[in-house]
mmCIF file of the C-alpha atoms, coordinates in Angstrom:
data_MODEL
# 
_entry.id   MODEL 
# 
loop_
_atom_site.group_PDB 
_atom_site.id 
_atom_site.type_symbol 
_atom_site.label_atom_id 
_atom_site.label_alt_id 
_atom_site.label_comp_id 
_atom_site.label_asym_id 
_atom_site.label_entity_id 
_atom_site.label_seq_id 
_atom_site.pdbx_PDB_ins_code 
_atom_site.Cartn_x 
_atom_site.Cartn_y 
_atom_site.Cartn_z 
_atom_site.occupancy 
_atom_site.B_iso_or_equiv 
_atom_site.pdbx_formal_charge 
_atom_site.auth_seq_id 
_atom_site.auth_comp_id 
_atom_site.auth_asym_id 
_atom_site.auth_atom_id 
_atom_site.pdbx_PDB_model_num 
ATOM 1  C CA . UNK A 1 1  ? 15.851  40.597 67.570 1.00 0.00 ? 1  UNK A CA 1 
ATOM 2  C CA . UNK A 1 2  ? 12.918  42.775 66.463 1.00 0.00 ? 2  UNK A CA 1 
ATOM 3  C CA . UNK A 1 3  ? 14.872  44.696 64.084 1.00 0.00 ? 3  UNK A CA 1 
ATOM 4  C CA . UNK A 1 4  ? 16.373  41.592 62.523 1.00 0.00 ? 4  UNK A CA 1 
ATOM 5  C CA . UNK A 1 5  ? 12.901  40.200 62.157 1.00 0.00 ? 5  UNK A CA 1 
ATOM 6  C CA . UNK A 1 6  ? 11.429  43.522 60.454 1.00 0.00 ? 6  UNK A CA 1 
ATOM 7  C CA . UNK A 1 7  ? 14.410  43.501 58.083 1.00 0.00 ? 7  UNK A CA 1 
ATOM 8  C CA . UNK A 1 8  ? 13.714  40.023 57.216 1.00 0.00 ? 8  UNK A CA 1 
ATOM 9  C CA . UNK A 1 9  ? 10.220  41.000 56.474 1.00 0.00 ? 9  UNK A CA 1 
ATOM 10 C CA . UNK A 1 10 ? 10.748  43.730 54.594 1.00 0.00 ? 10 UNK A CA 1 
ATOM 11 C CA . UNK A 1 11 ? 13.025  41.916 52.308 1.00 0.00 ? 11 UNK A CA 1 
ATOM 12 C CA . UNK A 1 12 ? 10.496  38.982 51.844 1.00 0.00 ? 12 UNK A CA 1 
ATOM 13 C CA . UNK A 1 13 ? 7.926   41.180 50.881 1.00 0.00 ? 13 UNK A CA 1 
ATOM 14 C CA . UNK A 1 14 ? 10.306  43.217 48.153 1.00 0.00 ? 14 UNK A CA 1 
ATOM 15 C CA . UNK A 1 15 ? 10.855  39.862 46.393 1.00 0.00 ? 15 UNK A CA 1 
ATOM 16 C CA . UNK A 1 16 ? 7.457   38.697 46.606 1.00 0.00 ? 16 UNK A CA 1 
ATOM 17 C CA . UNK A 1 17 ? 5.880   38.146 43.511 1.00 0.00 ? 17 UNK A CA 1 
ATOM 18 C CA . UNK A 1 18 ? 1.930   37.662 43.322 1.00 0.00 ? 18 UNK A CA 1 
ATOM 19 C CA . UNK A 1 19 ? 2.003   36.506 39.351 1.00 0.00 ? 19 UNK A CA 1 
ATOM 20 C CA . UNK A 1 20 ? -0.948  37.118 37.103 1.00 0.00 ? 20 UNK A CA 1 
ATOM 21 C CA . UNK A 1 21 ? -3.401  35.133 38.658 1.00 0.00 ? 21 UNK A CA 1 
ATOM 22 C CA . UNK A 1 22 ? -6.111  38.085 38.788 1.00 0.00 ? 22 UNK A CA 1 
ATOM 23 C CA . UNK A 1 23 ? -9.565  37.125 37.649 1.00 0.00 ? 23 UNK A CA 1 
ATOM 24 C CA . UNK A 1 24 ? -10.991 39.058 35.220 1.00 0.00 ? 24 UNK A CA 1 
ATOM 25 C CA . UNK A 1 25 ? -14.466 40.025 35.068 1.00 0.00 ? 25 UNK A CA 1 
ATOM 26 C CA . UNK A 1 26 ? -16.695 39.286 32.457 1.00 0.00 ? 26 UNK A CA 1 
ATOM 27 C CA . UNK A 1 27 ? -17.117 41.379 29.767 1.00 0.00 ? 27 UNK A CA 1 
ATOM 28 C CA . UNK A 1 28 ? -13.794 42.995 31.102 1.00 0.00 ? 28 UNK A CA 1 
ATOM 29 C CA . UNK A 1 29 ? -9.916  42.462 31.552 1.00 0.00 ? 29 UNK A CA 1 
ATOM 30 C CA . UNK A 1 30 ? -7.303  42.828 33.983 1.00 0.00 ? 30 UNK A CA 1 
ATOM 31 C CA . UNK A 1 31 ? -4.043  44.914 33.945 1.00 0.00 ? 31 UNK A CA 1 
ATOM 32 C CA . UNK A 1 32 ? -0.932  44.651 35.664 1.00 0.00 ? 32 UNK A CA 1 
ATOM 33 C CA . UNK A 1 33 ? 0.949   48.151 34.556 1.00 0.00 ? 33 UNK A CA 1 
ATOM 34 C CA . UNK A 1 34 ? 2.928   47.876 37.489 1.00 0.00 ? 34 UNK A CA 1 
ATOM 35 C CA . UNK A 1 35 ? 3.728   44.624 37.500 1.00 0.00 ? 35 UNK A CA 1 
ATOM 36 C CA . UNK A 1 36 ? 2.701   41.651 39.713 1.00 0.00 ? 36 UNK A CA 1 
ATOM 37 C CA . UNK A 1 37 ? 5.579   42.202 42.922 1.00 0.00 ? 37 UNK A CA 1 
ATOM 38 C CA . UNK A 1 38 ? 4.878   43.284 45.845 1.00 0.00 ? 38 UNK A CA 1 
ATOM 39 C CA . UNK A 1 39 ? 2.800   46.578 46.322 1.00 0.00 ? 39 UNK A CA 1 
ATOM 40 C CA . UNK A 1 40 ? 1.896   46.264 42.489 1.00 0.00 ? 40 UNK A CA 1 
ATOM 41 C CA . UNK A 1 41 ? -1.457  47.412 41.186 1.00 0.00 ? 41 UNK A CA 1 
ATOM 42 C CA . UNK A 1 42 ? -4.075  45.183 38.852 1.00 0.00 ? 42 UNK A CA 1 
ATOM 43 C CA . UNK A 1 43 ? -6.732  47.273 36.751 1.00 0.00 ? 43 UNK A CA 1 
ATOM 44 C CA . UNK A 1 44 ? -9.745  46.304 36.071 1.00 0.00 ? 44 UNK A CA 1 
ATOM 45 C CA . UNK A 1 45 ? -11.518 47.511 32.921 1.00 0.00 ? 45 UNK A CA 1 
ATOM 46 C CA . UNK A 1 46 ? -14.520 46.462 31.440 1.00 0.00 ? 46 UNK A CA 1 
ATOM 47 C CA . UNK A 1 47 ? -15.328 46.221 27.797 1.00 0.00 ? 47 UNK A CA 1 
ATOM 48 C CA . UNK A 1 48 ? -17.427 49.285 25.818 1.00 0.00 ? 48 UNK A CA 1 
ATOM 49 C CA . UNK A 1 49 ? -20.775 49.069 26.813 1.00 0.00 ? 49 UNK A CA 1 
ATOM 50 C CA . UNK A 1 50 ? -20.387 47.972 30.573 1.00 0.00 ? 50 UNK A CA 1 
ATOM 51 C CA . UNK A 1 51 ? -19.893 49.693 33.606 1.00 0.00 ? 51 UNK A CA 1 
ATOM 52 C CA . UNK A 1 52 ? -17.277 48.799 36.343 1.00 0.00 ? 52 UNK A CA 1 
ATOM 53 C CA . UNK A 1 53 ? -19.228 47.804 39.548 1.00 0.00 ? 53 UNK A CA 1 
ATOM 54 C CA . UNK A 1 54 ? -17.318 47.428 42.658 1.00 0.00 ? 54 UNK A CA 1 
ATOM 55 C CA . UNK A 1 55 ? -13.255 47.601 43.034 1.00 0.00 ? 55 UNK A CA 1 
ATOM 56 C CA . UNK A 1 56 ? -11.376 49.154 40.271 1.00 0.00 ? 56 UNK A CA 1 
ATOM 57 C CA . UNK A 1 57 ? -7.989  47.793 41.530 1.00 0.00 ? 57 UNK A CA 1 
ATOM 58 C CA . UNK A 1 58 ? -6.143  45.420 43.699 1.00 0.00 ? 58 UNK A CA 1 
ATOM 59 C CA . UNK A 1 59 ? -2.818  45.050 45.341 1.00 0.00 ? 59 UNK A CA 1 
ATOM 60 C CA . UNK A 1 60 ? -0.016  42.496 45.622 1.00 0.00 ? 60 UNK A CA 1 
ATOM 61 C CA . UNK A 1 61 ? 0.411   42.092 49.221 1.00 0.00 ? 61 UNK A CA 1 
ATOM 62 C CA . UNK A 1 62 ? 3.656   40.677 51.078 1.00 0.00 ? 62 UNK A CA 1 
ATOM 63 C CA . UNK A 1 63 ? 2.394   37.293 51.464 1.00 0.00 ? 63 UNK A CA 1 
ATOM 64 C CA . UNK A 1 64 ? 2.050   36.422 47.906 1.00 0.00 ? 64 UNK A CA 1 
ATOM 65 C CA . UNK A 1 65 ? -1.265  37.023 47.655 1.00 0.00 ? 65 UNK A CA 1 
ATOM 66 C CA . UNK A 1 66 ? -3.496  39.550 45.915 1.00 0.00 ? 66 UNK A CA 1 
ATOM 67 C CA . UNK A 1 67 ? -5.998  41.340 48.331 1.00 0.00 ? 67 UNK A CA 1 
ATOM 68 C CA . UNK A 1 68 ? -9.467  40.460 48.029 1.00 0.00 ? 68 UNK A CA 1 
ATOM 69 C CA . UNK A 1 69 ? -11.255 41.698 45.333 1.00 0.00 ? 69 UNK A CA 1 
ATOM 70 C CA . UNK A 1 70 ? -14.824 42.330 44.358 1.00 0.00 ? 70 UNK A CA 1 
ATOM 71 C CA . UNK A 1 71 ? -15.411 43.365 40.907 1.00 0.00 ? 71 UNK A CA 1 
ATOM 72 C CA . UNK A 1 72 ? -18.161 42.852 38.092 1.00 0.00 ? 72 UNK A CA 1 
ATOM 73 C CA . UNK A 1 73 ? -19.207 44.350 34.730 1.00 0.00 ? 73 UNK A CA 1 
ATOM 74 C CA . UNK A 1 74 ? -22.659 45.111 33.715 1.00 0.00 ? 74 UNK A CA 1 
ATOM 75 C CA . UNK A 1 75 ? -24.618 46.072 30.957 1.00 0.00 ? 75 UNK A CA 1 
ATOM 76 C CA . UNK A 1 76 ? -25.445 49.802 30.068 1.00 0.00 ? 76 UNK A CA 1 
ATOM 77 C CA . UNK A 1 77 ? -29.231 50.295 29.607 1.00 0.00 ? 77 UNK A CA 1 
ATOM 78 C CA . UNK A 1 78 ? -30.101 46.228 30.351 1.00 0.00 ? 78 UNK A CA 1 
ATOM 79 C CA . UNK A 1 79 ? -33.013 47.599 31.962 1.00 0.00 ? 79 UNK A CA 1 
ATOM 80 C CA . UNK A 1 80 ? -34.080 49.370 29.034 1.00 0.00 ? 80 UNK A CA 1 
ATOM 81 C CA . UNK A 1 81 ? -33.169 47.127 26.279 1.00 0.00 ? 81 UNK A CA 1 
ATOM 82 C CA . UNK A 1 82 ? -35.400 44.126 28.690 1.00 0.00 ? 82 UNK A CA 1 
ATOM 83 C CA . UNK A 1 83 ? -38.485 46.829 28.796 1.00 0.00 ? 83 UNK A CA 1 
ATOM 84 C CA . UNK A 1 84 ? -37.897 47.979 25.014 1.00 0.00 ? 84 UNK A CA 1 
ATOM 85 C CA . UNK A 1 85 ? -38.058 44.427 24.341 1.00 0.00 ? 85 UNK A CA 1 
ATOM 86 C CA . UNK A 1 86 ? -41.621 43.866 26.554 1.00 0.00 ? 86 UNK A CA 1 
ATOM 87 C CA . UNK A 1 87 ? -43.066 46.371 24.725 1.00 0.00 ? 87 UNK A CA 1 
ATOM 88 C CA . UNK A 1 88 ? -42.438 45.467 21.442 1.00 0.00 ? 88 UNK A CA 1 
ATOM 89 C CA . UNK A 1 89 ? -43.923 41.952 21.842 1.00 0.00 ? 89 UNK A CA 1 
ATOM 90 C CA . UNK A 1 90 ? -46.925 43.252 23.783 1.00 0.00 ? 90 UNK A CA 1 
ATOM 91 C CA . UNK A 1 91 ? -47.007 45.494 20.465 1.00 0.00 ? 91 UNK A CA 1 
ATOM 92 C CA . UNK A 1 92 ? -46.677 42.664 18.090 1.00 0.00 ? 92 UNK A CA 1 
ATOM 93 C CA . UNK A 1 93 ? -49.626 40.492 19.847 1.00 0.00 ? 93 UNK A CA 1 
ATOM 94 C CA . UNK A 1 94 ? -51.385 43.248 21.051 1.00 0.00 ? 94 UNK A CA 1 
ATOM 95 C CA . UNK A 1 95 ? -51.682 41.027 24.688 1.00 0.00 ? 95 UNK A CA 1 
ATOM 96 C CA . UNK A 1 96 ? -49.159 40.151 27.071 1.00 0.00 ? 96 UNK A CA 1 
# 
């Protein structure tokens, strides 16, 4: 009985199919190279001028599902752009 019910498994997991229901970040996409059954792989990529923050991938698992993801793109040099910014209206009015 356990080797009938780990076939059966098996074989639901091979023709399990996850579909592209990924979330993309924003300011990035999602990938599925592999494809979206079982064991597959989705990318993520963010657009020039971000930076990937968290996973960079997730998996199709057996039940259908794709394994929990965290993922976000953010800005190169916000920081700087918010303090360049700052300083050139502190400039401009000479007070702040």
């Amino acid at each position: 009985m356990f080797m009938c019910s780990r076939v059966q498994t098996v074989l639901f997991s091979y023709w399990t199919d996850c579909g592209d229901t990924v979330t993309a970040p924003h300011n990035g996409n999602v990938t599925y190279d592999t494809g979206t059954t079982f064991s597959s792989v989705a990318q993520f990529k963010c657009d020039e001028g971000y930076n990937l923050t968290g996973d960079g991938s997730t998996v199709c698992l057996g039940d259908g599902y794709w394994q929990d993801y965290n993922v976000s793109c953010t800005i190169i040099g916000k920081i700087f752009t918010f303090l360049h910014g700052i300083e050139s209206v502190c400039r401009h009015n000479n007070s702040f």
